[in-house]
TIZAVO-999334 format. One line per field, with one value per residue: x, z negated, y of N, C-alpha, C, O in turn; residue in three letters. Coordinates in steps of 0.2 Angstrom, whole numbers, plus 5000, padded with zeros to 4 digits. Example, Ala and Ser with C-alpha at 12.3 -4.5 7.8 and 13.67 -1.06 7.14 Angstrom:
BEGIN
n.xx (5066:5064)
n.zz (4961:4965)
n.yy (4972:4989)
ca.xx (5062:5068)
ca.zz (4961:4964)
ca.yy (4978:4995)
c.xx (5066:5064)
c.zz (4961:4961)
c.yy (4984:5000)
o.xx (5071:5067)
o.zz (4958:4960)
o.yy (4983:5006)
r (ALA:SER)
END
This chain:
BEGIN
n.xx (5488:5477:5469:5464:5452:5446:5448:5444:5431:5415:5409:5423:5432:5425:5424:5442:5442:5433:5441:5455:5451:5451:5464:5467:5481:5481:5480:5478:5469:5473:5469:5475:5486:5495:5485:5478:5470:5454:5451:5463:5475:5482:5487:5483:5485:5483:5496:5496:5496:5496:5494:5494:5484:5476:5461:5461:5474:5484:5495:5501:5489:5494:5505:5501:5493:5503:5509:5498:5483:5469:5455:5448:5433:5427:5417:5413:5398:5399:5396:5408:5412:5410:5419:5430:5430:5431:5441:5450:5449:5455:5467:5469:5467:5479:5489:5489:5482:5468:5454:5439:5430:5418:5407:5390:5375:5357:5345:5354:5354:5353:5343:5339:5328:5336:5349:5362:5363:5362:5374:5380:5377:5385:5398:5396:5395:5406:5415:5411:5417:5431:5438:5439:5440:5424:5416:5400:5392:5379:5371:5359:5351:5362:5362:5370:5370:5358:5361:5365:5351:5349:5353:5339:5332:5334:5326:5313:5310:5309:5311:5306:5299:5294:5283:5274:5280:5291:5305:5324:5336:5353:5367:5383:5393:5389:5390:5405:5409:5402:5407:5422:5420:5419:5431:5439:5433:5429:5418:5410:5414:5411:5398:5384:5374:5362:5360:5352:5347:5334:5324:5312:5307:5299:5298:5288:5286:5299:5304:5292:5300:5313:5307:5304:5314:5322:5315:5307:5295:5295:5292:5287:5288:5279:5287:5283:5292:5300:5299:5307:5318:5323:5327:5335:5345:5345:5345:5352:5362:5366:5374:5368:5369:5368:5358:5349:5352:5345:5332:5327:5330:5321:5309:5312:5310:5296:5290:5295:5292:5302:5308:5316:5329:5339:5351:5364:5362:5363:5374:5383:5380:5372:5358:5359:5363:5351:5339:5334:5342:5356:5349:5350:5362:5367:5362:5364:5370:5359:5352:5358)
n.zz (4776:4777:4789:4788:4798:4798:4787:4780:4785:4777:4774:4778:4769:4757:4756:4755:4741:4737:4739:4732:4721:4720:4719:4734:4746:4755:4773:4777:4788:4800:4808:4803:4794:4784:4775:4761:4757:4750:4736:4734:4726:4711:4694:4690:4701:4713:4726:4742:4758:4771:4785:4803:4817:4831:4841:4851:4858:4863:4859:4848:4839:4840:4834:4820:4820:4817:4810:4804:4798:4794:4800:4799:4806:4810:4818:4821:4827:4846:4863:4867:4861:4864:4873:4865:4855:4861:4866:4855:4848:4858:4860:4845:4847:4854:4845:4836:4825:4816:4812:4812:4806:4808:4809:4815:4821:4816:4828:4837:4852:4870:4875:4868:4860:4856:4861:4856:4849:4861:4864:4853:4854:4865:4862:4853:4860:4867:4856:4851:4864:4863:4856:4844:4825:4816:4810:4809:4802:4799:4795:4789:4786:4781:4763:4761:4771:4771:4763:4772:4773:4761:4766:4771:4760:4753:4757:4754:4765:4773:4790:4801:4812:4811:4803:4793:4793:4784:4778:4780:4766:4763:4752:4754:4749:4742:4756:4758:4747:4752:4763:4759:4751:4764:4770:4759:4756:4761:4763:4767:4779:4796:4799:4803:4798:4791:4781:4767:4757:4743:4743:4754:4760:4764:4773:4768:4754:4751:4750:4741:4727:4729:4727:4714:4706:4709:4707:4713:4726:4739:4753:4768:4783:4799:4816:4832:4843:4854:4846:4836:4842:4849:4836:4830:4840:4840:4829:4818:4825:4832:4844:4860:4863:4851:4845:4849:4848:4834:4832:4841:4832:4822:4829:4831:4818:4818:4829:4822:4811:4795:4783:4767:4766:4755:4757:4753:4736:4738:4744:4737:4723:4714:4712:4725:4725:4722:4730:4720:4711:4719:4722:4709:4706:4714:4712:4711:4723:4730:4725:4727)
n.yy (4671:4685:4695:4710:4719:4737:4741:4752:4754:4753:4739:4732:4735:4735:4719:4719:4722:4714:4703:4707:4704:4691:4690:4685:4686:4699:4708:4724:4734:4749:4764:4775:4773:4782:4789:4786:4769:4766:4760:4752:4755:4759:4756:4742:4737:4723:4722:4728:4726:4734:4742:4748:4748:4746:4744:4748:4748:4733:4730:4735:4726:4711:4715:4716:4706:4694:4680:4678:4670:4671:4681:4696:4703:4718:4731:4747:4752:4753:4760:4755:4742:4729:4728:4729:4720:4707:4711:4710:4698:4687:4691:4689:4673:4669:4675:4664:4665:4655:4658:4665:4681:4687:4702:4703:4706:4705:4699:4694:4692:4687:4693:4704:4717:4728:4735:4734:4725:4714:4716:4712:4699:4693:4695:4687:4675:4675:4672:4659:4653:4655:4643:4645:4641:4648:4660:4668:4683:4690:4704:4714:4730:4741:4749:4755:4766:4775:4787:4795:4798:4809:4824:4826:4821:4830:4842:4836:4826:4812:4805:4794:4779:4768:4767:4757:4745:4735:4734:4726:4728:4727:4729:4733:4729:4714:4711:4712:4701:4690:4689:4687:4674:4666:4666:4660:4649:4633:4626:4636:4641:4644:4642:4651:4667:4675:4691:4699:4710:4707:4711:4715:4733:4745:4761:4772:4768:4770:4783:4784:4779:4788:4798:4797:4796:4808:4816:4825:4828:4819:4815:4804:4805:4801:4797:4797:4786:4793:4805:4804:4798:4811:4820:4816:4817:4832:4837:4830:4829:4816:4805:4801:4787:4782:4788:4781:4769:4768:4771:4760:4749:4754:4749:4737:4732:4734:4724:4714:4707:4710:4700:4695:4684:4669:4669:4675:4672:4659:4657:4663:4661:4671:4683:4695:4710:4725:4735:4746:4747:4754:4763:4771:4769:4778:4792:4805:4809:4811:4820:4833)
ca.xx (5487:5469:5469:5452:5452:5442:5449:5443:5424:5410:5409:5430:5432:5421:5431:5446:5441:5434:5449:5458:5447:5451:5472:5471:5487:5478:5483:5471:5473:5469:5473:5479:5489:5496:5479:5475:5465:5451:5452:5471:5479:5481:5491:5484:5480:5487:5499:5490:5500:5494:5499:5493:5482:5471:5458:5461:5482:5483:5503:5495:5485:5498:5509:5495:5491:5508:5509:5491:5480:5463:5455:5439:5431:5421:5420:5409:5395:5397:5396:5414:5413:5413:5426:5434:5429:5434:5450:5455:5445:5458:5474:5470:5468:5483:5494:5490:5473:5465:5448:5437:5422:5414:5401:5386:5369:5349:5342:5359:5352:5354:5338:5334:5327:5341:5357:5369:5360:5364:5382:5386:5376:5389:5402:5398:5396:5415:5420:5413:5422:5437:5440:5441:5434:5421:5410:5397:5388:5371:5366:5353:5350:5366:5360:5377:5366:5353:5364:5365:5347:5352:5349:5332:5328:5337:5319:5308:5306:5312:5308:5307:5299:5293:5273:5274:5285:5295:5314:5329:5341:5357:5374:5390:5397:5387:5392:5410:5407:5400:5415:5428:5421:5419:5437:5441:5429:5429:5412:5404:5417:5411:5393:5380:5370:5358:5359:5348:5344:5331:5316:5311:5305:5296:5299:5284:5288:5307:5299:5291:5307:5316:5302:5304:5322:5326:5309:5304:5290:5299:5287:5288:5284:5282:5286:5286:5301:5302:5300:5312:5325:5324:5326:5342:5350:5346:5346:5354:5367:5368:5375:5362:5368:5366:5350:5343:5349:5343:5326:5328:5331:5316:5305:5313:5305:5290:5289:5298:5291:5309:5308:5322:5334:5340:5358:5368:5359:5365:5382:5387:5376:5369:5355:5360:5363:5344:5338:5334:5351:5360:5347:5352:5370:5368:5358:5367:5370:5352:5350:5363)
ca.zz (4776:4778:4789:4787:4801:4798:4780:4778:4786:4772:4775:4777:4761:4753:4758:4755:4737:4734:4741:4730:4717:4719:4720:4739:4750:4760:4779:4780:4795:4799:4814:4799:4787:4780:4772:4754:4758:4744:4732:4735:4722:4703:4689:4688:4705:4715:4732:4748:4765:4776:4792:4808:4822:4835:4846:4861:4857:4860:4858:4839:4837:4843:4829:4815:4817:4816:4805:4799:4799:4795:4803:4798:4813:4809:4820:4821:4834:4852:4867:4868:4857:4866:4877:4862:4851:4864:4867:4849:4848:4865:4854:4838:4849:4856:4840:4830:4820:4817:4810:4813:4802:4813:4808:4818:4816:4817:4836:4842:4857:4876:4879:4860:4863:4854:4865:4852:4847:4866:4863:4847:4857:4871:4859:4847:4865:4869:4849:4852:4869:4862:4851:4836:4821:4817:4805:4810:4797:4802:4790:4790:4787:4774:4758:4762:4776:4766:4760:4778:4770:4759:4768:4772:4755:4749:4760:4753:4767:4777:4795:4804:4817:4807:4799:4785:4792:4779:4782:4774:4765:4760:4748:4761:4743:4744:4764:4757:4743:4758:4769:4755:4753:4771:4772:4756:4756:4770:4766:4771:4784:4804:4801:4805:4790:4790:4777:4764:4748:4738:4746:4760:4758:4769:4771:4763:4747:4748:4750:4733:4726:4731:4723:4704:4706:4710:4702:4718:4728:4745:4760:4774:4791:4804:4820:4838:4846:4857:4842:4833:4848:4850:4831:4829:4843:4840:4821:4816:4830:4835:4851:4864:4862:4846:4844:4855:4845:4826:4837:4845:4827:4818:4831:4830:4811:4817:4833:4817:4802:4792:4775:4764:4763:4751:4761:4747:4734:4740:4745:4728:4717:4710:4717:4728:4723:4721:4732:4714:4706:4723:4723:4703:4706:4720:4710:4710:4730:4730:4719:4728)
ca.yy (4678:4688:4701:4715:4726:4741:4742:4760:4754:4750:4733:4729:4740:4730:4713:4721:4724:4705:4696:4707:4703:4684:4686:4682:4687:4702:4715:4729:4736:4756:4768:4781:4770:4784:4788:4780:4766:4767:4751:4748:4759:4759:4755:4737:4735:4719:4727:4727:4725:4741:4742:4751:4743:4750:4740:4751:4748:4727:4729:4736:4720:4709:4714:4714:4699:4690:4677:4677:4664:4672:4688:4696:4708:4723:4738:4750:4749:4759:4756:4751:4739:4721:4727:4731:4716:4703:4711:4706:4688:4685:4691:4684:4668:4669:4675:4658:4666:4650:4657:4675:4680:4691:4705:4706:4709:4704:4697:4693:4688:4689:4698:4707:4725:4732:4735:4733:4716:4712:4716:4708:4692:4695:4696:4680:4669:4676:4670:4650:4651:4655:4636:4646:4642:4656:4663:4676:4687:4696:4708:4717:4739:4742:4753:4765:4772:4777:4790:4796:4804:4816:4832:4827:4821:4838:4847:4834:4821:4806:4802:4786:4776:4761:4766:4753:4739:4733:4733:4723:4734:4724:4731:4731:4725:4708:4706:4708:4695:4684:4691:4684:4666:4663:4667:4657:4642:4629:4624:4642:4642:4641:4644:4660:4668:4680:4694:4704:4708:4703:4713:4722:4739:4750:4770:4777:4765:4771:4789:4786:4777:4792:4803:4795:4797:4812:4822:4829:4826:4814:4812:4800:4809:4794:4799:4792:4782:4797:4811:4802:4799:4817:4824:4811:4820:4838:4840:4824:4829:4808:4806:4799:4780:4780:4788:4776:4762:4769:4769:4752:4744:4755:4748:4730:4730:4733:4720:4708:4708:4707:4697:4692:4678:4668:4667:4678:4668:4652:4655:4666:4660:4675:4685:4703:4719:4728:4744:4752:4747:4755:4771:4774:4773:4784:4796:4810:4811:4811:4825:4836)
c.xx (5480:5471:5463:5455:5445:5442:5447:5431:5421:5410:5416:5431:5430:5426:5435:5448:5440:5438:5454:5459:5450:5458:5473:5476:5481:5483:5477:5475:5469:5473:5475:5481:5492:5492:5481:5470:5459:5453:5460:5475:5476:5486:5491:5481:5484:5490:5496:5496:5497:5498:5493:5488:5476:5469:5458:5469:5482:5492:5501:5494:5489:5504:5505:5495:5497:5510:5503:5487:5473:5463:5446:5440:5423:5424:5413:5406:5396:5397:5402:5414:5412:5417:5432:5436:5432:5441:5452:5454:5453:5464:5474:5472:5475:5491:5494:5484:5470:5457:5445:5429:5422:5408:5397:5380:5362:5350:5347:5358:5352:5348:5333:5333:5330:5349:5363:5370:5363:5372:5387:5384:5384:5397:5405:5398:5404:5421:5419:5416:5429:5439:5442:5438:5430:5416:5406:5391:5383:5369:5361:5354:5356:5361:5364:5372:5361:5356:5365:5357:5347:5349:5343:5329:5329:5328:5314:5304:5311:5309:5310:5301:5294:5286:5280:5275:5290:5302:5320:5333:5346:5363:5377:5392:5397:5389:5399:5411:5409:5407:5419:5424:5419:5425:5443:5438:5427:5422:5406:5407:5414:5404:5391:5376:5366:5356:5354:5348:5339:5322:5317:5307:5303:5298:5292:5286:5296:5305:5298:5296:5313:5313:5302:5313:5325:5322:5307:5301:5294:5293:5288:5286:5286:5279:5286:5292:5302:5305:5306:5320:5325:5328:5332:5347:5351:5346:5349:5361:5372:5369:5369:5363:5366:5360:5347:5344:5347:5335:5325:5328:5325:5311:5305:5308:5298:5286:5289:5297:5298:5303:5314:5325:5336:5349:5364:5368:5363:5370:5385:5385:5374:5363:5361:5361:5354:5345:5337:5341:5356:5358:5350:5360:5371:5366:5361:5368:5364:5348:5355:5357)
c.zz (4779:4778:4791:4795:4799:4792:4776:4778:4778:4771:4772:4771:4755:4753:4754:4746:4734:4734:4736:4723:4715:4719:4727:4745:4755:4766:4776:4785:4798:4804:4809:4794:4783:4773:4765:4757:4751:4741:4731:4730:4714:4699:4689:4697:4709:4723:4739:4755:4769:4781:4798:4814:4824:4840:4853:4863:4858:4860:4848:4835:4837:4835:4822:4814:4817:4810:4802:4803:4799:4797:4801:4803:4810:4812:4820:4828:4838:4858:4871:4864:4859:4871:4872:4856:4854:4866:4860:4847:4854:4864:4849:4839:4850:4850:4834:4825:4821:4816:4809:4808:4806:4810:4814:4817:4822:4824:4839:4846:4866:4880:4873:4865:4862:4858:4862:4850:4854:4865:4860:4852:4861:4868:4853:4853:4867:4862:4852:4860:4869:4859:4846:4830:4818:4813:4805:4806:4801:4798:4793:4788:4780:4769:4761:4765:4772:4763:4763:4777:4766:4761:4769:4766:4752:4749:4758:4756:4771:4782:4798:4808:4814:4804:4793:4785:4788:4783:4777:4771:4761:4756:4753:4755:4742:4751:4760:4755:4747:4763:4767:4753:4759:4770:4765:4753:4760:4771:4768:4777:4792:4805:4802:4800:4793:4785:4773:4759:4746:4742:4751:4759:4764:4770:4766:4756:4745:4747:4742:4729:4724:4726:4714:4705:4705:4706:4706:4722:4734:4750:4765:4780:4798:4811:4824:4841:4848:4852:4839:4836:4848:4842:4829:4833:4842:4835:4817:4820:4830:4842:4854:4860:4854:4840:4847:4850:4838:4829:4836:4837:4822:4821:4833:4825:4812:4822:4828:4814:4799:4786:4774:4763:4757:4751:4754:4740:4735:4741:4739:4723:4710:4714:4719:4725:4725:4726:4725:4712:4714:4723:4717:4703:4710:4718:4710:4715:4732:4729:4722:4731)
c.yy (4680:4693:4704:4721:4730:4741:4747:4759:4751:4744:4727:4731:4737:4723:4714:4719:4717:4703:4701:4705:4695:4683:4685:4688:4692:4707:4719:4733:4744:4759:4774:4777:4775:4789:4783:4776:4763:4758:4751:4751:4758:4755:4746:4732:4731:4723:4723:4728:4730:4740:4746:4747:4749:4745:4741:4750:4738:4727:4730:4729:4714:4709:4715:4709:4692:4687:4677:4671:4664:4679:4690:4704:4710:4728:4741:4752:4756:4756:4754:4742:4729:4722:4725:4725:4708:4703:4707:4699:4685:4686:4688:4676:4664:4670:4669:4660:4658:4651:4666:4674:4687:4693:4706:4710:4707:4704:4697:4690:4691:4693:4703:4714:4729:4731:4733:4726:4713:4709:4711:4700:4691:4693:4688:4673:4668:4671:4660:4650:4649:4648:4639:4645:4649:4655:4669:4675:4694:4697:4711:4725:4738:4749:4759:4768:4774:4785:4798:4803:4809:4820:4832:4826:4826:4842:4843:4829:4818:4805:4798:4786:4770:4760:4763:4747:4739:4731:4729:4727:4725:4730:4728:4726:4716:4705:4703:4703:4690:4683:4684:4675:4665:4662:4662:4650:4639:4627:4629:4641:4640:4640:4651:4661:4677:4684:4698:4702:4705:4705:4717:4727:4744:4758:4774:4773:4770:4776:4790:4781:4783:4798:4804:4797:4804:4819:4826:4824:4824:4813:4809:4802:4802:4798:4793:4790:4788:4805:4808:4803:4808:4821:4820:4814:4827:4841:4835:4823:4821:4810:4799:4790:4779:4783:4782:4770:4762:4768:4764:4749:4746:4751:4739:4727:4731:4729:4714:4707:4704:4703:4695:4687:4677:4667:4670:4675:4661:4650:4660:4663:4663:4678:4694:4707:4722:4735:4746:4753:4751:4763:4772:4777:4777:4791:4804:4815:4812:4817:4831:4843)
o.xx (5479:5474:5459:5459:5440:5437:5447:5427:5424:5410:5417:5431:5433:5431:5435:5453:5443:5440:5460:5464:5452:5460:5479:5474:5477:5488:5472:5481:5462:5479:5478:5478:5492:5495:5484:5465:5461:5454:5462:5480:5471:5488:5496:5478:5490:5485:5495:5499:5492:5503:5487:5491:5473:5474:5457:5471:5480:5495:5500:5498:5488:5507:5509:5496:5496:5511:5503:5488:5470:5468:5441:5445:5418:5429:5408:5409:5394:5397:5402:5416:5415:5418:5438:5441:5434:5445:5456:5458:5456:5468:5478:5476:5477:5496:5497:5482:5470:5453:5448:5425:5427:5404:5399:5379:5362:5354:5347:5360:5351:5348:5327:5336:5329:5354:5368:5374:5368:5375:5392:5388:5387:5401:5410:5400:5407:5427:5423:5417:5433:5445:5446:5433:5432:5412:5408:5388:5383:5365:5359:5360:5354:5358:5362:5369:5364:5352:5365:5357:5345:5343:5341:5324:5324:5324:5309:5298:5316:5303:5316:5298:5290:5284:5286:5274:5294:5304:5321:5334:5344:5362:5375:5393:5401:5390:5401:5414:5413:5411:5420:5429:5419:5426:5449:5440:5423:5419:5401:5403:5414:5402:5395:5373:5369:5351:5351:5349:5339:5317:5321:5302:5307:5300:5293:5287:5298:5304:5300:5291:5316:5317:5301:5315:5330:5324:5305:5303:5296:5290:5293:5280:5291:5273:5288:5297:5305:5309:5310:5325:5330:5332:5335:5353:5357:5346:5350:5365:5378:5366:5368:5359:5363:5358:5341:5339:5347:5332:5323:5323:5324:5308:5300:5305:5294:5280:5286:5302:5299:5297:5318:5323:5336:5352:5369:5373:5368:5372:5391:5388:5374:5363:5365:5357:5352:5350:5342:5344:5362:5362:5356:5363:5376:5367:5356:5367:5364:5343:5355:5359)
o.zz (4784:4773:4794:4795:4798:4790:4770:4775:4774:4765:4768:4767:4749:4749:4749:4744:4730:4729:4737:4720:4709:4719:4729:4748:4758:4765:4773:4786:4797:4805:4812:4789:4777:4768:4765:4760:4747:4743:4725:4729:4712:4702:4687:4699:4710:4726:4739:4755:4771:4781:4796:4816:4821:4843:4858:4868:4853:4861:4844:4831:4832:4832:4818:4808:4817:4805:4796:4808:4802:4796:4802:4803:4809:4810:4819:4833:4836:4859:4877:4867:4856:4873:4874:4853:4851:4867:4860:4844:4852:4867:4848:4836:4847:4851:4829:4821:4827:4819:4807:4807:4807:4808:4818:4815:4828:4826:4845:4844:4868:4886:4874:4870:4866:4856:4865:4849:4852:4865:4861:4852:4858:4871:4851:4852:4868:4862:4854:4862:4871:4862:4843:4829:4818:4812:4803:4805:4804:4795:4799:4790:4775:4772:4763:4762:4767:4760:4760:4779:4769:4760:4767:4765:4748:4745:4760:4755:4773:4781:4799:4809:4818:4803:4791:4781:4788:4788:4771:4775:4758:4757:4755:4757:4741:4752:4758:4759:4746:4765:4770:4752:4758:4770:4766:4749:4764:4776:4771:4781:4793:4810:4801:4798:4795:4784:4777:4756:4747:4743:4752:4755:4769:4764:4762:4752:4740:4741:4738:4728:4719:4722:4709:4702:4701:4703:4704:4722:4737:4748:4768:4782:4800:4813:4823:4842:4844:4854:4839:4834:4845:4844:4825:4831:4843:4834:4811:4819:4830:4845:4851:4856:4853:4835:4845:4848:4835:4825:4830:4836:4818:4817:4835:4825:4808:4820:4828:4811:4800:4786:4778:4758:4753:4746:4752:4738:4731:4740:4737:4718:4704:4720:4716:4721:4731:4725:4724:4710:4712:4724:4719:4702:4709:4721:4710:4715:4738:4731:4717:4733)
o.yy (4676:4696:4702:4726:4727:4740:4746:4762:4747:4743:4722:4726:4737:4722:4710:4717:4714:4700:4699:4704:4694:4677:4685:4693:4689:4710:4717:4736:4745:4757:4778:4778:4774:4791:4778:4779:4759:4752:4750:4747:4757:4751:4743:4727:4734:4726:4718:4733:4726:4737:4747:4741:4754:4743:4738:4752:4736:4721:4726:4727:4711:4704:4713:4707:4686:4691:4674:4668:4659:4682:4687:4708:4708:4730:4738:4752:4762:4750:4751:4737:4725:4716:4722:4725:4703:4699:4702:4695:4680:4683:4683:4673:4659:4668:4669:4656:4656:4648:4671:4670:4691:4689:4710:4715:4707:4708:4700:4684:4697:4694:4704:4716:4734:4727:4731:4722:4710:4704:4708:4695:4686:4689:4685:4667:4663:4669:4657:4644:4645:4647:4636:4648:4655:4650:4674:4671:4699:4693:4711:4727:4736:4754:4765:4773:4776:4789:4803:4809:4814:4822:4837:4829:4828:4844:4845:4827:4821:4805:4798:4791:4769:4754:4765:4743:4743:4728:4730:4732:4721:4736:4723:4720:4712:4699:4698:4699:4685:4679:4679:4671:4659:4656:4662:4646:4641:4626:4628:4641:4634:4638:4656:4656:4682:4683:4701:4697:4699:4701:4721:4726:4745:4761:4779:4777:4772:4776:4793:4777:4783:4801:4808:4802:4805:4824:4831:4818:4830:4808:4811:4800:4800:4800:4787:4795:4791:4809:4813:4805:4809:4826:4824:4815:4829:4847:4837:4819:4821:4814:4794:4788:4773:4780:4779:4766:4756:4764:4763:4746:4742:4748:4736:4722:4728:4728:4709:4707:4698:4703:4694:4685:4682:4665:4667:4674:4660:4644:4658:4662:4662:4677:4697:4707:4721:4739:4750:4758:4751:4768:4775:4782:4781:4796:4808:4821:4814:4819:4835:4848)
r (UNK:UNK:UNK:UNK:UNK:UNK:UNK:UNK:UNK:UNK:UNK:UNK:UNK:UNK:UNK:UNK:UNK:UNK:UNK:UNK:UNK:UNK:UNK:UNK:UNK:UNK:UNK:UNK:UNK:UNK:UNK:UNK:UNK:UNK:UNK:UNK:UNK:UNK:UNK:UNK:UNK:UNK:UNK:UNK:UNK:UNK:UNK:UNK:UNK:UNK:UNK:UNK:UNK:UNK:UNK:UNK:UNK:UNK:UNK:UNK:UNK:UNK:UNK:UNK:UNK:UNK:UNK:UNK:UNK:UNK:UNK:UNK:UNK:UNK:UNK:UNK:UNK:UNK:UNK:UNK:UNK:UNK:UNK:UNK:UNK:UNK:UNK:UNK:UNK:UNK:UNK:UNK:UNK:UNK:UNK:UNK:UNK:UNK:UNK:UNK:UNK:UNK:UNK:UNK:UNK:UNK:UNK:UNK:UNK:UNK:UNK:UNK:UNK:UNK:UNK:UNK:UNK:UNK:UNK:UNK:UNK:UNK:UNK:UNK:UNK:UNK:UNK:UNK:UNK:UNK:UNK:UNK:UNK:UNK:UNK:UNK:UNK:UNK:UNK:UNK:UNK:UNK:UNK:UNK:UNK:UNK:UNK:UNK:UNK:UNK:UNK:UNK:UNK:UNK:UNK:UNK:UNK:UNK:UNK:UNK:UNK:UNK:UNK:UNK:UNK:UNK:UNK:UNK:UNK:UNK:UNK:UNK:UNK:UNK:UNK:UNK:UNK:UNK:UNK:UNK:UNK:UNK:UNK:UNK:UNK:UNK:UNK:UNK:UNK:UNK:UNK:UNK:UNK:UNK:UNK:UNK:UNK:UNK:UNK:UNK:UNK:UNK:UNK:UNK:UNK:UNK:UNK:UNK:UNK:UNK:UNK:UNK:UNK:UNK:UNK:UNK:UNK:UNK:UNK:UNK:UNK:UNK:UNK:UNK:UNK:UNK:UNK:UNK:UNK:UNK:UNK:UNK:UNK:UNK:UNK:UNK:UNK:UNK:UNK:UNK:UNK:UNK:UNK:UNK:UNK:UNK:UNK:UNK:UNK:UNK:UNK:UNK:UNK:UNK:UNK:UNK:UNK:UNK:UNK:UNK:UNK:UNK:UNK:UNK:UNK:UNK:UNK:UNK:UNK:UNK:UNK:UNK:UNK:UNK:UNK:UNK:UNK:UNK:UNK:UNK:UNK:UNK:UNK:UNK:UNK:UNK:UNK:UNK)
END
């Protein structure tokens, strides 16, 4: 048994939907089970084990993970979140979980400039401590978010942090992909991979991307970290830590020049989902 925490997040969702795709035995685990969890329903659609779990509940987790054997870990970044990520590595442990595919992400390292990079470091030293087998996945900037623009492209402009550093953008639907053979193929199983699509793209490119698309005129306004930090908290109403770290990760792209991987490529054997093929199907939201 494969249990998804964060069933309902972009990424488990994703998973959820592959591994349903391939027949195998799935949990998905949700603080509202009584919720439809999207994917799970339909006339031909294979039946899905729901169940209740909360990271800040470990009697929750505890009974989630009974009887399973693999565990895939995605939460969404705060500044809880390696308290709250090592709590469940240290249950999973202890209920008989043999194997975690853990989401991370870019510069997971113990002195990146990015706090959350810090964290998930923090977080993947506590998984090899643990003796479990483990597979961590570091994507790169998901498409979803992109989505997240909207309002601004509604008035004609996008702002960032970034000039004309080029940024990865990945499809969650591809991590899944990746998610569901780590979690069903021993030979992806217990390494670290580096995510993205096919190309990196910069903001003023996506700006005019943006501009074919929708038939209005999209501008790039490049602010400073500080203009930025500011305009994420008081019109964007982000809460402080997480201005800081949409900041931190625009001016990571430009300390790092990204490029693409071939990592999806090589473990599917097809190429990514495309930024264009991702803006079209989104066309709509775009155009609102």
């Amino acid at each position: 048994m494969i249990v998804v925490m964060g069933a309902t997040g972009a990424t488990g969702n994703a998973l959820l939907r592959s591994l349903l795709a391939l027949g195998t035995p799935v949990r998905a685990l949700t603080r509202t089970p009584h919720r439809p969890i999207p994917g799970t329903t339909g006339a031909h659609q294979p039946p899905v084990e729901v169940q209740y779990a909360d990271a800040a509940d470990p009697h929750s987790l505890r009974t989630a993970f009974k009887g399973a054997g693999q565990l895939f870990l995605a939460m969404a970044n705060s500044p809880a979140q390696v308290e709250l990520e090592t709590r469940v590595i240290d249950i999973a442990a202890h209920t008989g979980i043999g194997h975690i595919v853990k989401i991370s992400a870019p510069a997971a390292e113990p002195d990146s400039p990015v706090a959350i990079s810090r964290g998930h470091h923090a977080v993947e030293e506590h998984l090899r401590a643990s003796g479990l087998t483990h597979t961590v996945l570091r994507p790169y900037a998901f498409m979803q978010n992109l989505l997240r623009l909207a309002p601004t492209v509604a008035q004609g402009v996008i702002v960032g942090t970034m000039g004309d550093a080029p940024c990865n953008y990945i499809d969650c639907r591809d991590i899944g992909d990746v998610a569901a053979a780590a979690l069903t193929r021993p030979d992806i199983a217990g390494g670290t991979y580096a995510l993205t699509g096919p190309e990196a793209v910069a903001y003023p490119e996506l700006a005019s991307r943006l501009s074919t698309l929708t038939g209005n005129q999209i501008r790039y306004v490049n602010l400073t970290p500080d203009e930025l930090r500011a305009n994420l908290i008081h019109h964007a109403r982000m809460p402080t830590w997480l201005a800081e770290h949409v900041t931190e990760i625009q001016q990571l792209a430009i300390a790092r020049p990204e490029t693409p991987t071939t990592t999806v490529t090589d473990i599917l054997g097809r190429r990514p989902r495309t930024l264009d093929a991702f803006l079209h199907e989104q066309h709509a939201h775009f155009r609102r």
